[in-house]
C-alpha positions as CSV (number, residue, x, y, z in Angstrom):
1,X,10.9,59.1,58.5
2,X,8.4,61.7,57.4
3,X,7.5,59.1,54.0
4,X,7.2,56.7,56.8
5,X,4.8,58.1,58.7
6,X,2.5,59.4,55.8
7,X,2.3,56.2,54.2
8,X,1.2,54.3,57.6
9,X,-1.4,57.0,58.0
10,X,-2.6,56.5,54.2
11,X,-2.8,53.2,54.9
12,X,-4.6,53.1,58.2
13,X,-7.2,55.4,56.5
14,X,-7.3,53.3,52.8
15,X,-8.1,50.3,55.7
16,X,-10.8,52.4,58.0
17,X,-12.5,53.4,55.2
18,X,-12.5,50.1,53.0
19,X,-13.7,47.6,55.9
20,X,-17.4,48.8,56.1
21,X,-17.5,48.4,52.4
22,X,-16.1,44.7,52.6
23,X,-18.4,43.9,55.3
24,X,-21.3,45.5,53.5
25,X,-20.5,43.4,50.3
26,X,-19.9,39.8,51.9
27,X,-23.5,40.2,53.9
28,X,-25.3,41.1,50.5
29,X,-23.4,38.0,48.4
30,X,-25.5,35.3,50.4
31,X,-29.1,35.5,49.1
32,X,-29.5,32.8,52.3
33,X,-29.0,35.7,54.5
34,X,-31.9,37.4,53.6
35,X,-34.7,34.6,54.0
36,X,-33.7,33.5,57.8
37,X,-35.8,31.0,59.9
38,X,-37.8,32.6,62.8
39,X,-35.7,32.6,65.7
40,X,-35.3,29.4,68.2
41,X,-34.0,29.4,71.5
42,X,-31.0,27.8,73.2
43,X,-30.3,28.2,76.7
44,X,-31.9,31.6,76.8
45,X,-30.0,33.1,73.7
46,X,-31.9,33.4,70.7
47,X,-30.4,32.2,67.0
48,X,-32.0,31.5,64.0
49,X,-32.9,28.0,62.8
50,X,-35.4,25.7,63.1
51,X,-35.8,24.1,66.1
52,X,-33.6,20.6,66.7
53,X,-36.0,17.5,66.7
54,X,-33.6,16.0,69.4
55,X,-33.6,19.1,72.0
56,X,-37.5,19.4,71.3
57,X,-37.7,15.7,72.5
58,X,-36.1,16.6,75.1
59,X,-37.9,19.5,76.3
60,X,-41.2,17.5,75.4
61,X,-39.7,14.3,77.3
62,X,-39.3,16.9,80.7
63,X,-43.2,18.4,80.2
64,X,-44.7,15.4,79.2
65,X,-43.1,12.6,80.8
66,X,-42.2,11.1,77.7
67,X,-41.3,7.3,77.6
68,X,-38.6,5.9,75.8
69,X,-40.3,4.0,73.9
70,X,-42.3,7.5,73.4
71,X,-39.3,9.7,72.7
72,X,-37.9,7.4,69.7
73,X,-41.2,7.8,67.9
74,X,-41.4,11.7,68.8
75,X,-38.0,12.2,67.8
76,X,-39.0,10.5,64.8
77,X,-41.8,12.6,63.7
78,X,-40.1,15.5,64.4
79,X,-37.3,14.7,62.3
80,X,-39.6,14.1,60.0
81,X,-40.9,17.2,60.1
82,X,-37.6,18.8,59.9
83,X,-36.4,17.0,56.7
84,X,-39.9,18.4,55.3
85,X,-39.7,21.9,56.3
86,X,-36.0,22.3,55.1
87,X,-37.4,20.9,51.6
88,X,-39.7,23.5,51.4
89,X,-37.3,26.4,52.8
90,X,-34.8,25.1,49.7
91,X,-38.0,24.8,46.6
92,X,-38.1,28.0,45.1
93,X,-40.3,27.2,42.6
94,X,-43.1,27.5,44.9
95,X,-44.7,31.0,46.2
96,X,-43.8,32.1,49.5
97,X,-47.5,31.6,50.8
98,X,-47.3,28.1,49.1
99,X,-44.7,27.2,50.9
100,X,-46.0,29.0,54.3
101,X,-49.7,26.9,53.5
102,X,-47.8,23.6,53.5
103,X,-45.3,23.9,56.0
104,X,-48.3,25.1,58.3
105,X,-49.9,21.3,57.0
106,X,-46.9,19.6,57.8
107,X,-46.4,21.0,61.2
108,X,-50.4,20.4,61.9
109,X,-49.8,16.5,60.8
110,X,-46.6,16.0,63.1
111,X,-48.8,17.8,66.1
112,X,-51.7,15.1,65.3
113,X,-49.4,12.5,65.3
114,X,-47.5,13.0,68.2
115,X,-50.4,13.9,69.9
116,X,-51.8,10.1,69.1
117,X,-48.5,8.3,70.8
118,X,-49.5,10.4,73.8
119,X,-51.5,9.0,77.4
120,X,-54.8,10.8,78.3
121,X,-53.1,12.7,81.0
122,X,-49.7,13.5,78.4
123,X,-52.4,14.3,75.8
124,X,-54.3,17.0,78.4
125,X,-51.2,18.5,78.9
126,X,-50.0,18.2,75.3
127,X,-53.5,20.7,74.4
128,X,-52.4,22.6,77.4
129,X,-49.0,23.4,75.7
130,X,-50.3,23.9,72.0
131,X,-53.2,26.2,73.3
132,X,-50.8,28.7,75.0
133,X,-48.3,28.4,71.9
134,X,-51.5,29.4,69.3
135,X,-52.4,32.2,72.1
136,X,-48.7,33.2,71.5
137,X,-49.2,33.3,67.9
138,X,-51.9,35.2,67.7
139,X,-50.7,37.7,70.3
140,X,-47.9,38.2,67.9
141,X,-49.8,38.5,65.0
142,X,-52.7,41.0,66.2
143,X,-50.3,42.3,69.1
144,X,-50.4,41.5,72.6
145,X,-52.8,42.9,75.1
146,X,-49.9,43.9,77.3
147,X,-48.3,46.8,75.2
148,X,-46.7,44.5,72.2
149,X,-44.3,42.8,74.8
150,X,-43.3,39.8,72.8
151,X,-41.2,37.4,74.4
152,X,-40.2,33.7,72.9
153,X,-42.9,31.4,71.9
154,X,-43.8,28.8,74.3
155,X,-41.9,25.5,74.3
156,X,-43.6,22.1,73.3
C-alpha cells in the first residue's frame, strides 16, 4: 500500500512538473506562431487572421448599401486582395518592410478599386469610413489623444 501511494505521488509530481515544459516546447516548434496577423474581429471577440473577404462584403454591403451586382465585384477584389496578402505573408525571401511596402500597395489598389464600383453617395460614405480607419491608424501609431485607449480599428 505504502509502494502504492509513493509511486502515485511520484507520478503526479513527474506529470506537474513535465506539462509546463511540453507546453513550452510545442509553442516554440511552430515558427508560424511567432509572425501572427494583426488581430480581426468576429462578433466582438478578437482572433488573429486576416480579415474574410466574404464577412467584409458583408459588413461593407450593411454601410454602404452594396448592390448585388456590387457585392460580387467587392467580394472579388477582396479576395483578391487576400490571395495577395497571404503570398506575401508566406515569401520569405523578401525583407519584412518589403513585404510591409507592398502589402500597404496592394491594400491601397483594392481601396481604389472598390472605391470606383461605388455611387457618389456610397463613395462619400466610402471616404467617410477610410478617413476614420487612417485616424485609427495613426492614433495607434503616435498614440491616442485619449490616454492610449486603443480599441479595434474601424470596420469598412
Amino acid at each position: 500500500m505504502l509502494k502504492q501511494c509513493l509511486l502515485v505521488l511520484l507520478a503526479a509530481g513527474l506529470i506537474s512538473v513535465a506539462v509546463p515544459f511540453a507546453a513550452a516546447q510545442s509553442s516554440n516548434d511552430s515558427p508560424a506562431n511567432n509572425q501572427q496577423s494583426p488581430p480581426s474581429q468576429d462578433n466582438g471577440r478578437w482572433h488573429h487572421g486576416p480579415p474574410d473577404p466574404v464577412q467584409r462584403t458583408q459588413e461593407l454591403t450593411k454601410k454602404l448599401n452594396l448592390t448585388s451586382d456590387q457585392q460580387t465585384k467587392v467580394q472579388d477584389i477582396l479576395q483578391s486582395e487576400h490571395s495577395q496578402m497571404e503570398s506575401l505573408r508566406q515569401d520569405t525571401s523578401s525583407s519584412r518592410q518589403d513585404r510591409h511596402t507592398k502589402m500597404m500597395d496592394i491594400h491601397k489598389s483594392t481601396d481604389a478599386n472598390i472605391r470606383a464600383l461605388l455611387d457618389s453617395t456610397q463613395q462619400k460614405k466610402w471616404d467617410e469610413i477610410q478617413a476614420k480607419r487612417e485616424q485609427w491608424g495613426q492614433n495607434r501609431r503616435h498614440g491616442s489623444p485619449d490616454g492610449d485607449q486603443q480599441g479595434p480599428p474601424p470596420q469598412q
